[in-house]
Backbone as a printed PyTorch tensor [residue, N CA C, xyz], in Angstrom:
tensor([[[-28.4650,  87.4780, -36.4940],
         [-28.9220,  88.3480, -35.4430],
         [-28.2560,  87.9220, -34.1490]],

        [[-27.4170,  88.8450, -33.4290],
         [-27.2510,  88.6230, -32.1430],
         [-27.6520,  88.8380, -31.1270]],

        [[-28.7010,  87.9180, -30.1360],
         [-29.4420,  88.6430, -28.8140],
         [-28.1180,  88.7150, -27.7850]],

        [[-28.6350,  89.7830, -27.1490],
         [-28.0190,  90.3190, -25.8560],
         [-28.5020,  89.9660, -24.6120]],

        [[-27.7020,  89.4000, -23.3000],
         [-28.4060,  88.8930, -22.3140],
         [-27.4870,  89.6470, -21.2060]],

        [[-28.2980,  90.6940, -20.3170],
         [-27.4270,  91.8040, -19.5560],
         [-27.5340,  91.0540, -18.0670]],

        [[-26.7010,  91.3020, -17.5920],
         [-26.7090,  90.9470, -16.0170],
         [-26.2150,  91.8310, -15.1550]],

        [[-26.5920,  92.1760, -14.2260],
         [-26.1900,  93.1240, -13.5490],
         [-25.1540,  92.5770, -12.3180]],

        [[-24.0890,  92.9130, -11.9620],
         [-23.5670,  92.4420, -10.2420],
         [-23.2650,  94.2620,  -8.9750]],

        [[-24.0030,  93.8250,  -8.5720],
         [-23.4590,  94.9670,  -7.7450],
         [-22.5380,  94.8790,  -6.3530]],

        [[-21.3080,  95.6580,  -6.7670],
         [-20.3740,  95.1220,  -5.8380],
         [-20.3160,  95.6730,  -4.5700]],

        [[-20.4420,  96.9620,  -4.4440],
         [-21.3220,  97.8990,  -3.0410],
         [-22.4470,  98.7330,  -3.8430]],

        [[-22.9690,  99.3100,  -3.0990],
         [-23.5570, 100.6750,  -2.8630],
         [-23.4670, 101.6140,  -4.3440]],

        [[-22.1790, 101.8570,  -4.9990],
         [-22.1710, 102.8340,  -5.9240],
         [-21.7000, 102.1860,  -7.1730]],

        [[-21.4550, 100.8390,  -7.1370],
         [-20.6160, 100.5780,  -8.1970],
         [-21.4420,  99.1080,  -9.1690]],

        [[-21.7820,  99.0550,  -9.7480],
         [-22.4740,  97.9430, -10.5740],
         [-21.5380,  97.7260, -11.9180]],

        [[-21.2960,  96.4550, -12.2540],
         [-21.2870,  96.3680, -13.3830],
         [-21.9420,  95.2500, -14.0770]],

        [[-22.1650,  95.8560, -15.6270],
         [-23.0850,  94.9960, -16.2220],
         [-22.2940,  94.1760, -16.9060]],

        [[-23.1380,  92.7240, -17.5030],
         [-22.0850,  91.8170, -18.2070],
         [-23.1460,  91.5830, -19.5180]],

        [[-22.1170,  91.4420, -20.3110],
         [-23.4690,  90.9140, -21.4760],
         [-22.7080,  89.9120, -21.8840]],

        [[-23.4360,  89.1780, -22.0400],
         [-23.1950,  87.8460, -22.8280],
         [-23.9940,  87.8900, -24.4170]],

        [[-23.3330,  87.3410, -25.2870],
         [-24.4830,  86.9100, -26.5640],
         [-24.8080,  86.0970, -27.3730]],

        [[-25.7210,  85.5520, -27.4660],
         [-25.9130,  84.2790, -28.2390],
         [-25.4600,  84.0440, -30.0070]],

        [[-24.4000,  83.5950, -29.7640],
         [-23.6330,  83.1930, -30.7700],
         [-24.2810,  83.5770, -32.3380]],

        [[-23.4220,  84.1740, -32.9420],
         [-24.0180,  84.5510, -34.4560],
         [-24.2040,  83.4960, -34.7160]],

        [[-24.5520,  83.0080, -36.1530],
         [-25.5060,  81.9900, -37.2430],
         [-23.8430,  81.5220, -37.5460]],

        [[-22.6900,  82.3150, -37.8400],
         [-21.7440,  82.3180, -37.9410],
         [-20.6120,  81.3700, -37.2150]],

        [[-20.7070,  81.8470, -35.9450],
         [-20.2390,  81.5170, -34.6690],
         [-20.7290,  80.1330, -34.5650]],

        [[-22.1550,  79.8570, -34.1560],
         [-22.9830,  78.8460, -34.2030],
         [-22.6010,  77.6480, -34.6430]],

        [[-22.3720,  78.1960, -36.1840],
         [-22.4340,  76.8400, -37.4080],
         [-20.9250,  76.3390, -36.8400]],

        [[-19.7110,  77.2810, -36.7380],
         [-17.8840,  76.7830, -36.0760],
         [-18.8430,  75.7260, -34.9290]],

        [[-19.5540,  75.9310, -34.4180],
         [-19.5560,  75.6610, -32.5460],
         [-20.0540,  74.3970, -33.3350]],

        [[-21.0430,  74.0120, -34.2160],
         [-22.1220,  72.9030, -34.2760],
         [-20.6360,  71.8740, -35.2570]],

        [[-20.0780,  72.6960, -36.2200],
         [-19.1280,  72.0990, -37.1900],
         [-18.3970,  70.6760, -36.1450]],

        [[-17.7620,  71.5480, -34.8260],
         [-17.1230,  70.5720, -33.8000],
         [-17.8210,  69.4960, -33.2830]],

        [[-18.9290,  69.5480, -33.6960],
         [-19.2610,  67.7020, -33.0150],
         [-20.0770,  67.1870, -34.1840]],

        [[-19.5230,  67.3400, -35.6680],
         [-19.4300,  66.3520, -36.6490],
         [-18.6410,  65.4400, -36.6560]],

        [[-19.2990,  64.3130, -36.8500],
         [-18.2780,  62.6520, -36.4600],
         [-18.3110,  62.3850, -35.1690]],

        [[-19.0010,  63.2720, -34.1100],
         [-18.1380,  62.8740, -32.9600],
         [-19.5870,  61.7990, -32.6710]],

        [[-19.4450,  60.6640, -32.1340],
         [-20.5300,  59.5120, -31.3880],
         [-21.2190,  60.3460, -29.8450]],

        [[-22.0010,  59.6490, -29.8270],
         [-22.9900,  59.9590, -28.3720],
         [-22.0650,  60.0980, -27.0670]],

        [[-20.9930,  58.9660, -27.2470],
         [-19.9570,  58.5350, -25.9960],
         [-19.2150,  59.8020, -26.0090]],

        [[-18.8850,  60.8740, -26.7390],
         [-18.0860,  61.9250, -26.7270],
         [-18.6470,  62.9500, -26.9000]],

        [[-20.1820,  63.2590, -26.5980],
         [-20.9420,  64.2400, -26.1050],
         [-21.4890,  64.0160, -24.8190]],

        [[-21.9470,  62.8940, -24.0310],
         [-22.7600,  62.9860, -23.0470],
         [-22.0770,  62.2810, -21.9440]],

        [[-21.6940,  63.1030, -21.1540],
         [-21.0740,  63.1740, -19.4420],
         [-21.8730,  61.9610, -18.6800]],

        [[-23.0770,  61.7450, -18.8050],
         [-24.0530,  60.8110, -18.4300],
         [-24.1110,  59.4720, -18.5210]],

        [[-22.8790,  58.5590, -19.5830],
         [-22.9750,  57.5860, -20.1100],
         [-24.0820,  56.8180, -20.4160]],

        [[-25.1730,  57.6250, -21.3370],
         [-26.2880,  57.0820, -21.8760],
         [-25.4580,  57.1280, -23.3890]],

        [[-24.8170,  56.0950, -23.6730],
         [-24.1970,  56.1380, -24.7330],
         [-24.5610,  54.1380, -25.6850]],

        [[-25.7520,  53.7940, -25.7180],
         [-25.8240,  52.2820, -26.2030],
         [-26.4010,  52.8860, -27.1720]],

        [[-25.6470,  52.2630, -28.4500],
         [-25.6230,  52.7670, -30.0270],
         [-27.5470,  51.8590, -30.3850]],

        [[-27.7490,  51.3590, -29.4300],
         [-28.8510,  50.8680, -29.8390],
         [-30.5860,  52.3410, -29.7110]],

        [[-29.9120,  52.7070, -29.5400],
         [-30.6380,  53.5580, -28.7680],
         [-30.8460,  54.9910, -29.4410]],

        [[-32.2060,  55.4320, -30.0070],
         [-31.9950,  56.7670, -30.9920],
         [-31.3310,  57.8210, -29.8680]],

        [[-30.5120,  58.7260, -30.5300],
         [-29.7390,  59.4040, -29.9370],
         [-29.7500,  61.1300, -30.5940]],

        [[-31.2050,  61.2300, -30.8910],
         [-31.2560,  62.6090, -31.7010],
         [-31.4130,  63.8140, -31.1490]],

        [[-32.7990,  63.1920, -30.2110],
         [-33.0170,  64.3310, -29.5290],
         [-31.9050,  64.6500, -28.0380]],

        [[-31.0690,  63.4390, -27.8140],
         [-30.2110,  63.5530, -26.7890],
         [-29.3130,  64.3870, -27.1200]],

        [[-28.6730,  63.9890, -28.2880],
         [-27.2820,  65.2470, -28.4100],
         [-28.3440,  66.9030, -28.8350]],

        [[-29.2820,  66.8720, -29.5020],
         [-29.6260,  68.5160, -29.5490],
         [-29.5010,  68.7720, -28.0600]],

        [[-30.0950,  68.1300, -27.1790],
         [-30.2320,  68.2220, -25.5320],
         [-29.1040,  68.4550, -25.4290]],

        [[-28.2870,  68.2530, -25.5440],
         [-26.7820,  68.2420, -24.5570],
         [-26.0890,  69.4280, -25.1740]],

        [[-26.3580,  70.0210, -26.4730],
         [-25.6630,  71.2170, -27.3150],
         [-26.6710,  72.1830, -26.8080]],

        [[-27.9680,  72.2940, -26.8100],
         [-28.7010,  73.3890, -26.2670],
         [-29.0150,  73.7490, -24.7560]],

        [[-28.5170,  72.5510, -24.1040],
         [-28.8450,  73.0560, -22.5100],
         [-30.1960,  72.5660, -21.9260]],

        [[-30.8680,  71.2670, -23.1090],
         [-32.4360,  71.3990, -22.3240],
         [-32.6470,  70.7950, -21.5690]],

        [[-32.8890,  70.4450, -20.5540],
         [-32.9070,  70.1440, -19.5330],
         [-34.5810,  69.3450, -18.7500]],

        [[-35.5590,  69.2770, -19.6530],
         [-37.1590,  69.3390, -19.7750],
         [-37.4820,  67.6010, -19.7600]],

        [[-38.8060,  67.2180, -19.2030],
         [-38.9050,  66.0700, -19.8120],
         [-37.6240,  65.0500, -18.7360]],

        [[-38.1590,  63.7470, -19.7100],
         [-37.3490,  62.7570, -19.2630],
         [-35.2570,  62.8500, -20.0390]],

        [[-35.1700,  62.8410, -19.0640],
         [-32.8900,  62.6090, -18.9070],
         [-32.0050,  61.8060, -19.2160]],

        [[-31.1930,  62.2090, -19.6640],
         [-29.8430,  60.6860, -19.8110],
         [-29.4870,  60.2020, -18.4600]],

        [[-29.4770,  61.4270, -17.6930],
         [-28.9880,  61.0140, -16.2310],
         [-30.1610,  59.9330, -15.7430]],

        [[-31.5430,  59.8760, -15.8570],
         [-32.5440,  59.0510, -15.4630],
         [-32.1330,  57.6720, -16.1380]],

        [[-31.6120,  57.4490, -17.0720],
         [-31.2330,  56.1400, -17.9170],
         [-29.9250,  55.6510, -17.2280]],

        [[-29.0510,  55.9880, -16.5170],
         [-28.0280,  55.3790, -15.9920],
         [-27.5260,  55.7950, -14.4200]],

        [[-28.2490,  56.9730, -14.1670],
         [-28.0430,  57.4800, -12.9980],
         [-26.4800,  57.5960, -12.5610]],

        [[-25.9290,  58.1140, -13.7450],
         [-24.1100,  58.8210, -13.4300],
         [-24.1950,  59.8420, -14.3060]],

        [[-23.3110,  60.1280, -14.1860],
         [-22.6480,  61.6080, -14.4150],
         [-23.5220,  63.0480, -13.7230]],

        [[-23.1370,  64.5450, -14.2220],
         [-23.9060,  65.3160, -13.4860],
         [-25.3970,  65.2380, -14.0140]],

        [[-26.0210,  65.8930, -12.5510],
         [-27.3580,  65.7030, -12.7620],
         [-27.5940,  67.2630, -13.3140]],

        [[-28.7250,  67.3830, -13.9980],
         [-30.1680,  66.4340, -14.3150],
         [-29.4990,  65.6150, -15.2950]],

        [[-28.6500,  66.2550, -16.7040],
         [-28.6560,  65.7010, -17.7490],
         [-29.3140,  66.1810, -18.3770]],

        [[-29.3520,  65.2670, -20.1710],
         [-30.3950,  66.1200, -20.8450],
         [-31.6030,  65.6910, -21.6670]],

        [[-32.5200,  66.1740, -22.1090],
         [-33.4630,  65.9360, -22.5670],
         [-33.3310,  64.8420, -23.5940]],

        [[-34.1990,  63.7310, -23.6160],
         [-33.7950,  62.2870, -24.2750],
         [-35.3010,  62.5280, -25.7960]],

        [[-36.1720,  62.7360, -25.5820],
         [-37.0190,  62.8500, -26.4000],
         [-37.8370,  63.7620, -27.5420]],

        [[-37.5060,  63.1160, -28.6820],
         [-37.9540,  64.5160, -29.5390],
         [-39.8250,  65.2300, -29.5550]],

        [[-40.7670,  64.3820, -28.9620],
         [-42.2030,  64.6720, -28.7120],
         [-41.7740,  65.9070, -27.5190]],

        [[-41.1170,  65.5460, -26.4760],
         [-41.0580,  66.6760, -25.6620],
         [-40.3810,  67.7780, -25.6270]],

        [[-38.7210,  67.8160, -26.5600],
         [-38.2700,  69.1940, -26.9070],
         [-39.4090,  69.7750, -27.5990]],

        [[-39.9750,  69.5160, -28.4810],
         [-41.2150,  70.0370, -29.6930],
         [-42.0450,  70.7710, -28.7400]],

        [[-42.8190,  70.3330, -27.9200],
         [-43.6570,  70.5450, -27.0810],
         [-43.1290,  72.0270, -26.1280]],

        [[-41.8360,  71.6830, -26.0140],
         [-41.2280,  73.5500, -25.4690],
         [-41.0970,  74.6420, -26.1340]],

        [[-40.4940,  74.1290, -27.7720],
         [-40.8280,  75.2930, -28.8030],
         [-41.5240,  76.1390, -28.5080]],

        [[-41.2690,  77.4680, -28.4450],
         [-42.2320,  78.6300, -28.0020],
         [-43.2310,  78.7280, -29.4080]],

        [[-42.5020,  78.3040, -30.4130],
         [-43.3730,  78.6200, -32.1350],
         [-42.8030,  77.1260, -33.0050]],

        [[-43.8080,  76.9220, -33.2560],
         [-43.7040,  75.1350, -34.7920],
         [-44.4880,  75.7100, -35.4370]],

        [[-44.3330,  75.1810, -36.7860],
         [-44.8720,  74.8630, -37.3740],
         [-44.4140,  74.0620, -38.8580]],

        [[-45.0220,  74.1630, -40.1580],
         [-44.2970,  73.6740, -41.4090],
         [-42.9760,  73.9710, -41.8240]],

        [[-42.2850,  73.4420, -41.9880],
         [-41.1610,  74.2690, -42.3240],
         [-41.2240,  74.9500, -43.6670]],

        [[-41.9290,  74.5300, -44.5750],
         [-42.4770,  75.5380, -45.8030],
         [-43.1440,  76.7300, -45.1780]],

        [[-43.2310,  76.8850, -44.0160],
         [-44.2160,  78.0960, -43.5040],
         [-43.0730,  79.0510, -42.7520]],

        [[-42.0910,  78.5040, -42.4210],
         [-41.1630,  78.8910, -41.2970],
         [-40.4060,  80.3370, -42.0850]],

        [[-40.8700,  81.7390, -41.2610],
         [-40.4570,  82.8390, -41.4860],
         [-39.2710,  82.7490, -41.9750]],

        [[-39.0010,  83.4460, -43.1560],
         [-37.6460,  83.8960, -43.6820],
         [-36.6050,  84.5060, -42.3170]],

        [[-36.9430,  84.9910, -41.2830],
         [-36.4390,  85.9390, -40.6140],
         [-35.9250,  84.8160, -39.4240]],

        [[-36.0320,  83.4530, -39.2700],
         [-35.6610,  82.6080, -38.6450],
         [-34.8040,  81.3970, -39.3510]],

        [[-33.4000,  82.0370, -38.6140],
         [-32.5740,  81.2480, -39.7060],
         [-31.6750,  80.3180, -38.9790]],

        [[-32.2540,  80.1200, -37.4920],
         [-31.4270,  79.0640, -36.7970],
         [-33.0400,  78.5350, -36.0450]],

        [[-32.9990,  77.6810, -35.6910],
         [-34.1530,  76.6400, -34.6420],
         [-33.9220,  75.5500, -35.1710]],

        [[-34.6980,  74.8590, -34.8880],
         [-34.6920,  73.2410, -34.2900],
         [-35.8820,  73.1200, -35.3520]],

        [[-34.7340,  71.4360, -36.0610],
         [-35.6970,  71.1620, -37.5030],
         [-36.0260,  70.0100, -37.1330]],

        [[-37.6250,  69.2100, -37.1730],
         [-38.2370,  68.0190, -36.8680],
         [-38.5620,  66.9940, -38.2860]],

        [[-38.6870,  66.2140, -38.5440],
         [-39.3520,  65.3720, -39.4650],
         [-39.9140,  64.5570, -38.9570]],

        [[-41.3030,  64.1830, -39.5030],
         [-42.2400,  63.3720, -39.0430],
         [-43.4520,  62.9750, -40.2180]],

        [[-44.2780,  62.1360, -39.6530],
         [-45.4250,  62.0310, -40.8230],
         [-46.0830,  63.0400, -40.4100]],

        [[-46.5490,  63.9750, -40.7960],
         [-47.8630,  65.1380, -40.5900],
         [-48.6990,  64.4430, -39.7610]],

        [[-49.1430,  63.4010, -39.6140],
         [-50.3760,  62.7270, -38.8740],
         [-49.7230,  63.0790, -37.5700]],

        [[-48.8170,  62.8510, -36.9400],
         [-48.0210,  62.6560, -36.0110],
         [-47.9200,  63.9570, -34.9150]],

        [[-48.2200,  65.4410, -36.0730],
         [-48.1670,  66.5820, -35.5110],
         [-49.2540,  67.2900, -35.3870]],

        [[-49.6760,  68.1220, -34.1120],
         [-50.7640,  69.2630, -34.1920],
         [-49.8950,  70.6330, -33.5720]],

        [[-49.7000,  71.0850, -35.0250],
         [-49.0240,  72.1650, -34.5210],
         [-49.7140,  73.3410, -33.5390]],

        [[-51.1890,  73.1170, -33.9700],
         [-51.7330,  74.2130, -33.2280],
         [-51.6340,  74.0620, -31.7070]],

        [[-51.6500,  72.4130, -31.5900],
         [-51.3920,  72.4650, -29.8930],
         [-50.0810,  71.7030, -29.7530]],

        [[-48.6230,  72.6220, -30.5370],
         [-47.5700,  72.0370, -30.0550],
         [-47.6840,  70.8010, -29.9710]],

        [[-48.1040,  69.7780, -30.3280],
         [-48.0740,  68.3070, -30.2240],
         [-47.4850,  67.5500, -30.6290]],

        [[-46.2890,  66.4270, -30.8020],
         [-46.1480,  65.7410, -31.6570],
         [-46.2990,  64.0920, -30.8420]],

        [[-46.7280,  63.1310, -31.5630],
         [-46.6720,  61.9570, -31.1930],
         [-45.6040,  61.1770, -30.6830]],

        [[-45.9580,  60.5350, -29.3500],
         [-44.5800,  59.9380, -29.2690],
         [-44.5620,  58.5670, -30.0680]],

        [[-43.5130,  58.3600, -31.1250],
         [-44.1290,  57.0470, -32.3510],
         [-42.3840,  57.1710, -32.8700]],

        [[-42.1190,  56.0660, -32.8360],
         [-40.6450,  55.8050, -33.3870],
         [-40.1090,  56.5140, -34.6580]],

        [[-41.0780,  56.9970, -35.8090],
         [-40.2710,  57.4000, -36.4640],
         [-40.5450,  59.0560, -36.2340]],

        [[-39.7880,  59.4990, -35.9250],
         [-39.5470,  61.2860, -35.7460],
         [-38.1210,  61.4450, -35.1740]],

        [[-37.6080,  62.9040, -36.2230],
         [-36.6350,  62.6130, -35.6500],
         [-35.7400,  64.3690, -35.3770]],

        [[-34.9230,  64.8610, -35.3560],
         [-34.6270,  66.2390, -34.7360],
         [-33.2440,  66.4350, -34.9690]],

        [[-33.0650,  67.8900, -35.2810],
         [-31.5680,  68.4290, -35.2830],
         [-31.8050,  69.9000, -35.2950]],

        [[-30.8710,  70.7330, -35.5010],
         [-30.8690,  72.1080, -35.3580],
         [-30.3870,  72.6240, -36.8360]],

        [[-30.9280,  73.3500, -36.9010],
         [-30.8530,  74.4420, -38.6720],
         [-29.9760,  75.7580, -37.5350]],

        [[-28.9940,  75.6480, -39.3130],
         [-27.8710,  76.5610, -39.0600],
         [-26.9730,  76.6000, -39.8450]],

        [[-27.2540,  78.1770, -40.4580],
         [-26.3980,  78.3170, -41.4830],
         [-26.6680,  77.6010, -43.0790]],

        [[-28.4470,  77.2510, -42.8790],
         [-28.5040,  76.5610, -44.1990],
         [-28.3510,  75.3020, -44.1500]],

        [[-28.2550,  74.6750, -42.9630],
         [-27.8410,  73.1950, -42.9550],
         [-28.3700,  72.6260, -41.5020]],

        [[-28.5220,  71.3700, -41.2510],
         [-29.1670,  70.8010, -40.3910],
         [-28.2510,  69.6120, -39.9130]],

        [[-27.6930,  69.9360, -38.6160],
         [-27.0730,  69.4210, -37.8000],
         [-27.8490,  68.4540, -36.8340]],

        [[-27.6570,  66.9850, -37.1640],
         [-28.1870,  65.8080, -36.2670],
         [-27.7870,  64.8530, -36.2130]],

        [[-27.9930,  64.0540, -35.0550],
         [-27.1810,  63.0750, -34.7130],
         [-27.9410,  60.7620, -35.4950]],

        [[-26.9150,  61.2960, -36.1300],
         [-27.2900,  59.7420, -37.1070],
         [-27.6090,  58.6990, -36.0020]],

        [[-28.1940,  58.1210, -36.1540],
         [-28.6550,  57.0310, -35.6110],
         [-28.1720,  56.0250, -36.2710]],

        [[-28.0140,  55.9900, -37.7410],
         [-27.5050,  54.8010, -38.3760],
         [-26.1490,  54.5900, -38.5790]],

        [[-25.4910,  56.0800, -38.6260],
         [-23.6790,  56.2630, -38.7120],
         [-23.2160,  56.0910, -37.3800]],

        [[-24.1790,  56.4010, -36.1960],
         [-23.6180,  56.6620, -34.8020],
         [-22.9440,  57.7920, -34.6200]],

        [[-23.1750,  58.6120, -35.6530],
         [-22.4430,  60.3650, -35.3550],
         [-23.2770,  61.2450, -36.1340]],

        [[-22.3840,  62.3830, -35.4490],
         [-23.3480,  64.0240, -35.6150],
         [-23.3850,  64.0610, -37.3520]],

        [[-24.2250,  64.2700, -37.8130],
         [-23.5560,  64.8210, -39.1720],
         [-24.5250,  65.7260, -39.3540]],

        [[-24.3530,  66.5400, -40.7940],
         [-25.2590,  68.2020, -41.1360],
         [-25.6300,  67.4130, -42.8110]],

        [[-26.8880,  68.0080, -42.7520],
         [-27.9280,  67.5700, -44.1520],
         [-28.2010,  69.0570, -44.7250]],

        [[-28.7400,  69.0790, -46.0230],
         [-29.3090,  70.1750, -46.2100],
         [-30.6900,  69.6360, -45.9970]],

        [[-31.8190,  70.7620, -45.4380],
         [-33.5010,  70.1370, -45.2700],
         [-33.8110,  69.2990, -46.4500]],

        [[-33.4450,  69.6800, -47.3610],
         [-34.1280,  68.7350, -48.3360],
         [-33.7590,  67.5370, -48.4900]],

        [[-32.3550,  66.8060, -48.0570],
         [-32.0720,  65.6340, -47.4100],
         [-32.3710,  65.1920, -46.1270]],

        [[-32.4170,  66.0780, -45.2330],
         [-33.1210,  65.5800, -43.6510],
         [-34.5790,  65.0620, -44.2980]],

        [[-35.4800,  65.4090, -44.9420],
         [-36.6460,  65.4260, -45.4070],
         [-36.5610,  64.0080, -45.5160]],

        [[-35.9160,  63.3260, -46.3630],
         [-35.6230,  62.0380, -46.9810],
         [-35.0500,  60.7560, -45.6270]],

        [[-35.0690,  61.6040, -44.3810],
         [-35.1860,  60.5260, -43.6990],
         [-36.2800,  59.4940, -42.9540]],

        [[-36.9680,  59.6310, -43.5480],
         [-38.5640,  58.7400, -43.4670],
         [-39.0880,  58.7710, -45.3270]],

        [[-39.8190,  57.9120, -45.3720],
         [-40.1430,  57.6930, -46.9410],
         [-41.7080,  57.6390, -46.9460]],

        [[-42.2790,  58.0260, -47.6220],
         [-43.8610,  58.2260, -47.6820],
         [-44.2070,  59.4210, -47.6100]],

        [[-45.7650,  59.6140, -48.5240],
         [-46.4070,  60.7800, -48.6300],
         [-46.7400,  61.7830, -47.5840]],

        [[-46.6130,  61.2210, -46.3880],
         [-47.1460,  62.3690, -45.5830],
         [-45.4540,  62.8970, -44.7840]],

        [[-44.6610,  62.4770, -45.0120],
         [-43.4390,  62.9240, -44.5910],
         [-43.1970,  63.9250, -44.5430]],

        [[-42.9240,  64.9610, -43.2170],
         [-43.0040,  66.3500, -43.4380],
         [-41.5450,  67.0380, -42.7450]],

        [[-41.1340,  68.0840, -42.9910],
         [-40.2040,  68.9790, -42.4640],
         [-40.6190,  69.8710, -41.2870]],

        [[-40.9080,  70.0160, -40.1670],
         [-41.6000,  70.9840, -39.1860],
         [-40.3990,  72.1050, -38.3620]],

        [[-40.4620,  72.9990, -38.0660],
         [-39.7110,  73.9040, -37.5960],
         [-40.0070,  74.7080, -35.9230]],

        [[-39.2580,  74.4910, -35.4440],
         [-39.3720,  75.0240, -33.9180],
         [-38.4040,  75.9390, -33.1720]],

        [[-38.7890,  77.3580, -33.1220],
         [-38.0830,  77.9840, -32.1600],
         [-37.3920,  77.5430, -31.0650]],

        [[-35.9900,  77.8380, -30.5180],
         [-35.6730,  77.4160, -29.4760],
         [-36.1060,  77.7830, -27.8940]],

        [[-36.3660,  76.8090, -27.0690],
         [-37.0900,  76.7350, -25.8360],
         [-35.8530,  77.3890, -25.3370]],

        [[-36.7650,  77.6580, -24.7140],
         [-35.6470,  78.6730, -23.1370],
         [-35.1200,  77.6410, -22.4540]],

        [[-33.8750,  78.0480, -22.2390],
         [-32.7270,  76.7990, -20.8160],
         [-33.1640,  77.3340, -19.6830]]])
């Protein structure tokens, strides 16, 4: 599905023109997400919040989606342009306009933002997730789930049913979130 985003400029009195921009097919998307497989934190973020010690999941979705919410890379080193981007996966979750299970997640939504966590961790009804070390975030697209390894130090794409497998135990869950507005 492609949304349309119209803008108007008016240059005098009689003459306007409109611009549309559109948010990248599922197609388009997956080329755009393909380009920062392999690539490390240091070659996505302008900010030099780049210490491999440091989970780096919800930072690169931040820096590919524009979010801007919450605590910053720019707040962690205070260089590059400001604001920077969103460092934490409890607070992208929390902007999701819609979460929930990802066993629940409409057929008709075939790109958003994929979470794993223990179920204890989440109340979807009030957008919630815990802030607790193991949770972790990437973007679904195209059938595949684009996130940034923490243990390789680069982007790589899972299918859900391997993202799933990155925490071990019974309550380990897959959760799904619409994308927040930039």
């Amino acid at each position: 599905m492609t949304v349309l985003d119209y803008s108007l400029q008016t240059i005098d009195t009689t003459t306007v023109f409109v611009t549309v921009a559109s948010e990248s097919s599922s197609t388009d998307g997956d080329a755009a997400l393909d380009e920062y497989l392999g690539k490390s934190i240091s070659e996505i973020c302008p900010n030099e919040y780049t210490d491999n010690s440091k989970n780096h999941c919800a930072h690169f979705v931040s820096h590919v989606k524009g979010y801007t919410f919450g605590f910053k890379c720019y707040g962690m080193t205070n260089k590059g342009p400001k604001p920077g981007a969103s460092i934490r996966v409890h607070e992208v979750f929390s902007e999701c306009p819609l979460v929930g299970r990802w066993d629940d997640k409409p057929e008709s939504i075939t790109s958003c933002l994929a979470f794993v966590t223990s179920s204890k961790n989440v109340k979807i009804d009030k957008k919630e997730m815990l802030n607790v070390p193991a949770k972790h975030i990437g973007i679904f697209s195209g059938g595949m789930i684009y996130h940034y390894s923490n243990s390789k130090d680069q982007v790589v794409k899972q299918t859900p049913q391997q993202f799933k497998k990155h925490y071990k135990g019974s309550t380990i869950e897959v959760f799904y979130g619409t994308f927040p507005t930039v």
